[in-house]
N, C-alpha and C positions, 0 to 999 in steps of 0.2 A: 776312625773306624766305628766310632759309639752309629752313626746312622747308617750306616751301607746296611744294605739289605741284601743278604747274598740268595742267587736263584735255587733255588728246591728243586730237588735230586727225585722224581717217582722212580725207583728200579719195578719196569712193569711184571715180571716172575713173580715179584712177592719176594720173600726170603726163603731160604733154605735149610735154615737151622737156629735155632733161638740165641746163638750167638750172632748172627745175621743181626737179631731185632735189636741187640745191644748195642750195635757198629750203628745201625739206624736210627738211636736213641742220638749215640753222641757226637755223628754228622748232622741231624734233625732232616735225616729223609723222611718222606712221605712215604707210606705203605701201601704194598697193593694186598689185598687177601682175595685168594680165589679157593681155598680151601680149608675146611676146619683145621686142621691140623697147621697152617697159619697163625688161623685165630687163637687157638692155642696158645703159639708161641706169643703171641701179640701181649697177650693179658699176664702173661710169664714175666714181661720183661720189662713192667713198669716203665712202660713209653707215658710220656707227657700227654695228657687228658687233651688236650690243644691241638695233639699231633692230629695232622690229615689222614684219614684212613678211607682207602680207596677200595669197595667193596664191585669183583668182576661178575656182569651176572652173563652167563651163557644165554645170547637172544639166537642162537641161532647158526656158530659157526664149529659148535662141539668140541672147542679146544680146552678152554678153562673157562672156571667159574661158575658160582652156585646158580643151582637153577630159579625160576621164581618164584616157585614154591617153598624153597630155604628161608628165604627173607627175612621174611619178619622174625624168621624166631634168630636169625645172624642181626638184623638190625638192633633186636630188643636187646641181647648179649652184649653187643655193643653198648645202648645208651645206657644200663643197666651197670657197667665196667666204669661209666660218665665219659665214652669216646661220643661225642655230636658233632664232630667237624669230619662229616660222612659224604663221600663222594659215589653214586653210583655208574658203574665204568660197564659198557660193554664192545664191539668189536664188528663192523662191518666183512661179512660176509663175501659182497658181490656189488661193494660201489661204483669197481671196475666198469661195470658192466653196465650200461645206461637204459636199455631195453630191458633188465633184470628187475620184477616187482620186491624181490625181497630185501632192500633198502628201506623202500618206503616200510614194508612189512613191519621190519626190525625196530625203525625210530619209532613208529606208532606203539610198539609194544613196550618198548624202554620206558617210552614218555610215560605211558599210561603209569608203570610205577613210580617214574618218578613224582608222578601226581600223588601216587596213595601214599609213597612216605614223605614228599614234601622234600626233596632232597635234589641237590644238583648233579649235572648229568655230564657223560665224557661218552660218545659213538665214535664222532668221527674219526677215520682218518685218511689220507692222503685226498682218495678220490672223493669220500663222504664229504670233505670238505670243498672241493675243486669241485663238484658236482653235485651234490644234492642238500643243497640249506637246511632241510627240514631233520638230516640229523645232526645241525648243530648244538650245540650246547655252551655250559659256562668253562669249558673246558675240552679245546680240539687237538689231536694228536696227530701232528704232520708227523708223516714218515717219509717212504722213498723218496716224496718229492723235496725232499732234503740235498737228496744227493742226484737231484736235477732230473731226474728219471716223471717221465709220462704216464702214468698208469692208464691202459687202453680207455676209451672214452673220453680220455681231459685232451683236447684239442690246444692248439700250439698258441692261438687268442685268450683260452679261458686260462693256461698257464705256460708262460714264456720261461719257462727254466732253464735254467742252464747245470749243464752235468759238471760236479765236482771231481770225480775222478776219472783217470786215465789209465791202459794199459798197455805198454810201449815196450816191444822191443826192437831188436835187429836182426834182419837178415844176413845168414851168416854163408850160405852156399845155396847156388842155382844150378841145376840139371834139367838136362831133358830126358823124357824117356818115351820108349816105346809103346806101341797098344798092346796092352795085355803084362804089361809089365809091374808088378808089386810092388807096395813103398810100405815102409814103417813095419811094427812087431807084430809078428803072425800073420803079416802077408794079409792085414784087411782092409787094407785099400789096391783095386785093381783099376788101372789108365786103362780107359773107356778107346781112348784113342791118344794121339801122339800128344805128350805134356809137358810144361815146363815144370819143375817141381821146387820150391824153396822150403829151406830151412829156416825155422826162426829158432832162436836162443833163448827157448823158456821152455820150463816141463812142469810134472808133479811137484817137483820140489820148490818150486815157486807159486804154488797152489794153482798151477793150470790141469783141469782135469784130464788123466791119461787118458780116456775114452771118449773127450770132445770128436766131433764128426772132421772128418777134415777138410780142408776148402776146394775149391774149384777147380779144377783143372785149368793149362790155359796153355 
């Protein structure tokens, strides 16, 4: 075991509680901070100087993370603490979308700091990477296309995935019904005209949503 090198754990949230950064201490997660109150907890919990600390900056998708005007006075607190193995992370907007300029927008603006603090960079993800180079970085973050999914614009040449999961069940009863005839609770689906109608063997309780549309007549 003395050389296995085991893969590093980023939980992208951040932590949640300064006992969080203690679990994080003694797994040797990498940390995300997108907000003071993080940082906080960070310098609290005498994490190793060494540790990765992954700073989220808000370029543009308003979810998390400091703005870029924070910066500097987050990075100086930072090297100031002696944390310098600083990753700056931020978050693709509209890479879906290939016609959409604020891609380009966002990596131009990242980059730029990443120039002024000299510090490595994380944008991508799914589509940013299946489609637009220019927000790559030393650090890219596949998502959906994990579980084989196409994020609109990545074409079936630029990524050949295949879906990991499935969802399966049985049809349990077929009927026909008339035009104008009712199915399901509260009477809100009405047969347009004469239907077959099946039953499948899954509800809420199997986390299928109770108010999905329902399918086609036929």
């Amino acid at each position: 075991m003395g050389g296995l090198r085991l893969p590093k754990c980023l939980p992208l949230e951040g932590v949640f509680s300064p006992h969080d950064v203690l679990l994080a201490r003694e797994h040797h997660f990498w940390l995300m901070v997108h907000n003071t109150e993080q940082l906080h907890w960070l310098f609290q919990g005498r994490c190793p100087k060494e540790a990765q600390v992954w700073i989220k900056v808000d370029a543009g998708i308003a979810r998390l993370g400091f703005s870029a005007s924070q910066l500097f006075t987050i990075i100086e607190q930072l090297k100031t603490k002696g944390f310098l193995n600083i990753v700056l992370c931020s978050h693709c907007a509209c890479a879906d979308d290939l016609n959409d300029l604020k891609t380009a927008h966002q990596s131009r603006e990242l980059k730029a700091l990443v120039h002024q603090y000299n510090l490595p960079i994380s944008l991508s993800n799914s589509a940013g990477l299946l489609s637009w180079p220019e927000t790559h970085g030393e650090w890219n973050r596949l998502g959906i296309a994990f579980y084989g999914d196409r994020s609109s614009g990545v074409n079936e040449l630029t990524a050949p995935l295949k879906s990991v999961m499935t969802l399966q069940s049985n049809i349990i009863a077929l009927r026909h019904v008339g035009t104008g005839s009712c199915v399901g609770y509260g009477e809100q689906w009405q047969a347009s005209l004469k239907s077959q109608i099946a039953t499948v063997a899954i509800g809420y309780a199997d986390g299928y949503p109770r108010h999905e549309k329902a399918g086609r007549p036929r």
